[in-house]
C-alpha positions in Angstrom: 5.0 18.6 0.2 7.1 16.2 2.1 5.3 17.0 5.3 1.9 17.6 4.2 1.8 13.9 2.8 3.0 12.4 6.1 0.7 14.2 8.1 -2.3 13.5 6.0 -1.8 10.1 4.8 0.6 8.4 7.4 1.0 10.3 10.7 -2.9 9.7 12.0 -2.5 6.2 11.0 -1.7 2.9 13.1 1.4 2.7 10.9 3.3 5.2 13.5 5.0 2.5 14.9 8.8 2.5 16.3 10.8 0.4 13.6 12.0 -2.5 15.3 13.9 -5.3 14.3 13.2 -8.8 16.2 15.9 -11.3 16.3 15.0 -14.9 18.1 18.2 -16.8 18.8 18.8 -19.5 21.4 20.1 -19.0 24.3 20.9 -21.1 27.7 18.8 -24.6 27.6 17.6 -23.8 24.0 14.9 -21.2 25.5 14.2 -18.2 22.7 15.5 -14.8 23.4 14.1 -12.1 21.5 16.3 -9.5 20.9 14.7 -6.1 19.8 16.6 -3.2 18.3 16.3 0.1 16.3 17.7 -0.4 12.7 19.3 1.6 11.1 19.6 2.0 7.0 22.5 2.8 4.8 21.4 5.5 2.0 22.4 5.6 -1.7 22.0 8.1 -4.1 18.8 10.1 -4.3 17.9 8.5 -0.9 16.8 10.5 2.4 15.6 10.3 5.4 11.8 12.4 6.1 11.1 11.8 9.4 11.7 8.6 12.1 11.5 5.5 10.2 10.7 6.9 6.9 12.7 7.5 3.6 12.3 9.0 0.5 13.8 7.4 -2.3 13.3 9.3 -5.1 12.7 13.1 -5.5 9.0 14.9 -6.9 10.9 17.6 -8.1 14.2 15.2 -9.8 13.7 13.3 -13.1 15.7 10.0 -13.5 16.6 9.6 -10.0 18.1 6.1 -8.3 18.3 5.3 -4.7 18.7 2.5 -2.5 18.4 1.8 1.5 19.7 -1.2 3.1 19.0 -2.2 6.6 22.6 -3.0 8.8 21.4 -6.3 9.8 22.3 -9.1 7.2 19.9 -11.7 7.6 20.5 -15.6 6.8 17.6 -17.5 4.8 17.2 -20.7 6.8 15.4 -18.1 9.0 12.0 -16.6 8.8 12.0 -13.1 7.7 8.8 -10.6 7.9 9.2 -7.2 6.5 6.1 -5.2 7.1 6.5 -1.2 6.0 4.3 1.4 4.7 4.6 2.1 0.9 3.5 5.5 -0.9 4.3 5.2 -4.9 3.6 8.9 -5.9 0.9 11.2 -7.0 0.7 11.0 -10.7 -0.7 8.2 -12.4 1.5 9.0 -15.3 5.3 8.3 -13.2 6.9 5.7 -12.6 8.9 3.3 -12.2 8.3 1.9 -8.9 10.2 0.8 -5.7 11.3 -3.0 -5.0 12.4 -4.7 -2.4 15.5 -6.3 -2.5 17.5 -9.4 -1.0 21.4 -9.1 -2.5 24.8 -10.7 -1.6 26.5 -8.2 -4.3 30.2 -7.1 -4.1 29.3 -3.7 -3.3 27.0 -4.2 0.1 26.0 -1.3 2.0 26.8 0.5 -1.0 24.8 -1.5 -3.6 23.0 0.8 -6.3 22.0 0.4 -9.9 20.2 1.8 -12.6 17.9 4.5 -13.1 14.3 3.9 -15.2 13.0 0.6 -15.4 16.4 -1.2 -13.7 14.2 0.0 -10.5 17.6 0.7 -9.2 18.2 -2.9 -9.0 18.0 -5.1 -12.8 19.5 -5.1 -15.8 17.6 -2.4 -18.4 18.2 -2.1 -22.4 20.4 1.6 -21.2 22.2 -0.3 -18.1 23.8 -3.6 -17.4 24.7 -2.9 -13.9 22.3 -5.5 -12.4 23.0 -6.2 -8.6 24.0 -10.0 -8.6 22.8 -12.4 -6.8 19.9 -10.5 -5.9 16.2 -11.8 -5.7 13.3 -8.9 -5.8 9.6 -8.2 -5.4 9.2 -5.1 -8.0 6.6 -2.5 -7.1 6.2 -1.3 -10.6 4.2 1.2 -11.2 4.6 2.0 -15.4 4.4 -0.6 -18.4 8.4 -0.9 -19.8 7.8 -2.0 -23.9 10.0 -4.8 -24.1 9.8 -6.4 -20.9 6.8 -9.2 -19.9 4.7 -6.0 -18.0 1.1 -5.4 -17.9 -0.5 -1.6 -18.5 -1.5 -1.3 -15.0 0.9 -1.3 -11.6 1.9 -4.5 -11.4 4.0 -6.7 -8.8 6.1 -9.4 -9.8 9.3 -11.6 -8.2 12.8 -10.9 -10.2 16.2 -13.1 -10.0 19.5 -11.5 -10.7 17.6 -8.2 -12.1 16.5 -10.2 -15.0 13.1 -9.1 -16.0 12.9 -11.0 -19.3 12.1 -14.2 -16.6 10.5 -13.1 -13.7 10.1 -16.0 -11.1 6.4 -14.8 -10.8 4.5 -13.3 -14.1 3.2 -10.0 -13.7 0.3 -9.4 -11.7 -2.0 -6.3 -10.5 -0.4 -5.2 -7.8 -4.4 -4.2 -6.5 -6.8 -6.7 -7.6 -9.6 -4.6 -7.9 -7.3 -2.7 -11.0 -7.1 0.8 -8.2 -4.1 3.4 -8.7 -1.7 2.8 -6.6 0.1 6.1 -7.2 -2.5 8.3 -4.8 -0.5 10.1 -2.5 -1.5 7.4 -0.2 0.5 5.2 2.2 -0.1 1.5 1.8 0.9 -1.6 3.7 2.5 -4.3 2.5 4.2 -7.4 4.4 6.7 -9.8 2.5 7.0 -12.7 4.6 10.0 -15.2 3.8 9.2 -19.3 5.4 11.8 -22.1 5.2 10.0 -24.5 6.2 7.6 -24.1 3.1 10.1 -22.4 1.2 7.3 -19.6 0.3 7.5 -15.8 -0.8 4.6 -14.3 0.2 3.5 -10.3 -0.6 0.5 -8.7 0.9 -0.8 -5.7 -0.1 -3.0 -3.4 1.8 -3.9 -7.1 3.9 -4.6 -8.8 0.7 -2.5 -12.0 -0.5 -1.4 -11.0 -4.0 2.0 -12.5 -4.7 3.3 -16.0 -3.8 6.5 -17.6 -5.1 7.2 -21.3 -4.1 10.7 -22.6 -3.7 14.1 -22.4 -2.0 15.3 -18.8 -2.2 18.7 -19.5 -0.5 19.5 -21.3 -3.5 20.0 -18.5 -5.5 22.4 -17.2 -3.3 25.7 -20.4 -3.5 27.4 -20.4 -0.5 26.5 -16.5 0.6 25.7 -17.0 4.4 24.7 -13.2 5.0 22.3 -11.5 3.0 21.5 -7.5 2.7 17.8 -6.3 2.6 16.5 -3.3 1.9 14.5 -1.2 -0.7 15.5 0.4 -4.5 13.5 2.9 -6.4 13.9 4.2 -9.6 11.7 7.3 -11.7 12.8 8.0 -15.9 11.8 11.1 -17.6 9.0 12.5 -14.8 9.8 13.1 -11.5 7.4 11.1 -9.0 8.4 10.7 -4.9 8.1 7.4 -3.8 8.5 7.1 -0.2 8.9 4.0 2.3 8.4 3.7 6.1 9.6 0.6 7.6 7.2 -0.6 10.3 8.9 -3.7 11.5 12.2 -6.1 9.9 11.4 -9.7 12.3 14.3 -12.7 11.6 12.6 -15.8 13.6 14.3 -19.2 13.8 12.0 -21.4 11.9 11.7 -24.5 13.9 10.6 -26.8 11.3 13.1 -25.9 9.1 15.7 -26.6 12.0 14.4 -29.8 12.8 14.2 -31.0 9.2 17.8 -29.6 8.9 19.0 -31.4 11.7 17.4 -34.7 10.9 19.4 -34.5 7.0 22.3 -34.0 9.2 22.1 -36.8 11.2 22.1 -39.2 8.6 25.0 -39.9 6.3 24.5 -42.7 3.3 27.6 -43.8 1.5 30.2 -44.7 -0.2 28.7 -43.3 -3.9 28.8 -45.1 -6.2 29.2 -48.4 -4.0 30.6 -51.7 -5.3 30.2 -54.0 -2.0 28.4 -52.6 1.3 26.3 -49.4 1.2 26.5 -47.8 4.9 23.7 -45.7 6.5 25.4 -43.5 9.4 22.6 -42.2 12.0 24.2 -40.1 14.4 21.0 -37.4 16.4 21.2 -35.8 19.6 18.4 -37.9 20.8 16.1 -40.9 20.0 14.3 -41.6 17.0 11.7 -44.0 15.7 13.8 -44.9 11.9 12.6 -46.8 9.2 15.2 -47.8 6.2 14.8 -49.1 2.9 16.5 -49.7 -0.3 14.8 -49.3 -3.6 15.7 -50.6 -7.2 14.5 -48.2 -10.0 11.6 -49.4 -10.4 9.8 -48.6 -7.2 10.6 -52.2 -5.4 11.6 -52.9 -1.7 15.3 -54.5 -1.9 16.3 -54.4 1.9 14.2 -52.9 4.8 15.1 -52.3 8.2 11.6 -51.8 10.1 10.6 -49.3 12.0 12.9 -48.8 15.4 14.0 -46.6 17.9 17.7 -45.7 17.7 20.0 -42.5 18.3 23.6 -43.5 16.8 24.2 -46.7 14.8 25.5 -48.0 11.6 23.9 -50.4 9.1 24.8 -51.8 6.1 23.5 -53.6 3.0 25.6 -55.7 1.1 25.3 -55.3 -2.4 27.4 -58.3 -4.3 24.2 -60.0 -6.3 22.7 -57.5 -7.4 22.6 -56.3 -10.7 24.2 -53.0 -11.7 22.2 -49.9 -12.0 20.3 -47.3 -9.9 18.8 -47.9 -6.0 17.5 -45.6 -3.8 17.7 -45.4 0.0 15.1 -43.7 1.8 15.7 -42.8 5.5 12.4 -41.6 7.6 11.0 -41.3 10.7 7.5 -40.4 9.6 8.1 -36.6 9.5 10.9 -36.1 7.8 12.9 -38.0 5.1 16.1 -38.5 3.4 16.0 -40.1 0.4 19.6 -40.5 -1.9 20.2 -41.8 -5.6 23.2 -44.9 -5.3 24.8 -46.0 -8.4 25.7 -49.7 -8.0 28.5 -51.2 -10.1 28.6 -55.3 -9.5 31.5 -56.9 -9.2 32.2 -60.2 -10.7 34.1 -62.6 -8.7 36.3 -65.6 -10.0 
């Protein structure tokens, strides 16, 4: 059955692609190096591999199966990520649960696997507790779960820390148009990750249908390396729910790096301050700066205009003024720093 699906749903299609994964670093003079590679996956529990590129994750012929495949290249958040894969939920419109795919740091790794039924083989469900942690997922699910915020009809949605009772993103078709999704057929979805505008984006068979806004890498503390990969989960029926993986591309987002680099180069303290505030710029190369202090209420205190410096200290001397909240705002028309100063006068004989 395997093989008759590939062949007649996959294998004539432009989805036959080698898997690749696309790493940009920098390299020599800053110039981009693309590094491409064949990933590999680590396989958990009812996991296999079909054919080049292509898993199945749970079994047509298993009831309450669980499996989980993680690519061996961790990825770090402050760069782009693209996933792009071909996604087959199953043939019967009565199966579930669905597939998701995953972001983790949890203690197991490689190994990470959770629960069977709704858990997706990921969350936290009223039979399991097992949630992977932190984790951030897009669910593929394919059956309404009473008790949970689901819809009746296959449904996509963004989860944190496999807590479904408050999704990120409510619950939305994962087809507009209201189609099955579990037709024996392939589809193909892209989940592209951005920094710089710190969006979660999920297409569908080329239709935008999911978007979360805000920083992902918070959810993670101070984990640098993050595993990626796919869970799947089925309860009382059996239903195969397959994945090929067309493409995993990590880019250095420049924005992101510029606007990183530009935070960095500007230090503001001591905080709180009872005498001289100090602004520390310290870049790699010139920049057009403009400086000002604010008081709470929106009002210009001190103001250095705009100038063209690389490294250079300033200060504003605070005896005077009265006690209470300023802000200083650091800019050079692009990007800002902006930081909250509590000032405690001092009174002087």
């Amino acid at each position: 059955m395997v093989g008759k699906l590939l062949s007649k749903h996959f294998l004539s299609s432009t989805m036959v692609a080698r898997t690749r994964c696309i790493i940009s670093l920098y390299f020599v003079l800053v110039c981009p190096l693309p590094i491409w590679a064949q990933p590999s996956f680590t396989l958990n529990g009812a996991a296999i591999v079909i054919s080049e590129n292509c898993y199945r994750i749970t079994s047509h012929n298993a009831s309450n199966d669980v499996g989980s495949i993680w690519c061996e290249y961790p990825i770090q958040l402050q760069n782009s990520l693209e996933v792009h894969f071909a996604l087959n939920l199953g043939c019967s419109k009565y199966a579930g649960e669905g597939v998701a795919f995953v972001m983790h740091a949890d203690k197991d790794g490689y190994d990470a696997l959770g629960c069977k039924g709704a858990a997706l083989g990921f969350g936290v469900d009223r039979d399991c507790e097992s949630a992977l942690t932190p984790s951030l997922a897009v669910e593929f699910d394919t059956k309404y779960s009473r008790g949970q915020p689901d819809i009746y009809v296959p449904h996509l949605s963004v989860i944190k820390n496999g807590n479904f009772m408050e999704p990120l993103v409510k619950a939305t078709r994962i087809r507009s148009s209201g189609q099955e999704v579990r037709d024996c057929e392939y589809h193909d979805v892209r989940i592209l990750w951005s920094p710089s505008k710190q969006s979660l984006d999920v297409y569908f068979d080329d239709e935008l249908r999911l978007s979360y806004k805000g920083d992902i890498s918070t959810f993670f503390e101070n984990e640098k390396n993050i595993y990626i990969g796919f869970t799947a989960s089925t309860g009382t029926q059996a239903n195969m729910q397959m994945i090929c993986v067309q493409s995993v591309e990590v880019n250095i987002d420049e924005e992101f790096e510029k606007r990183r680099s530009f935070e960095e180069g500007v230090g503001i303290y001591p905080n709180p301050i009872r005498e001289r505030l100090t602004i520390d710029i310290d870049f790699t190369e010139e920049k057009y700066l403009q400086i000002q202090l604010f008081d709470a209420f929106g009002n210009i205190v001190y103001e250095i205009p705009t100038h063209a410096v690389r490294e250079n200290q300033y200060y504003f001397n605070m005896p005077g003024l009265a006690s209470g909240i300023y802000y200083v705002t650091v800019t050079n028309g692009v990007h800002r720093v902006s930081k909250k100063i509590v000032h405690i006068s001092t009174i002087r004989a």
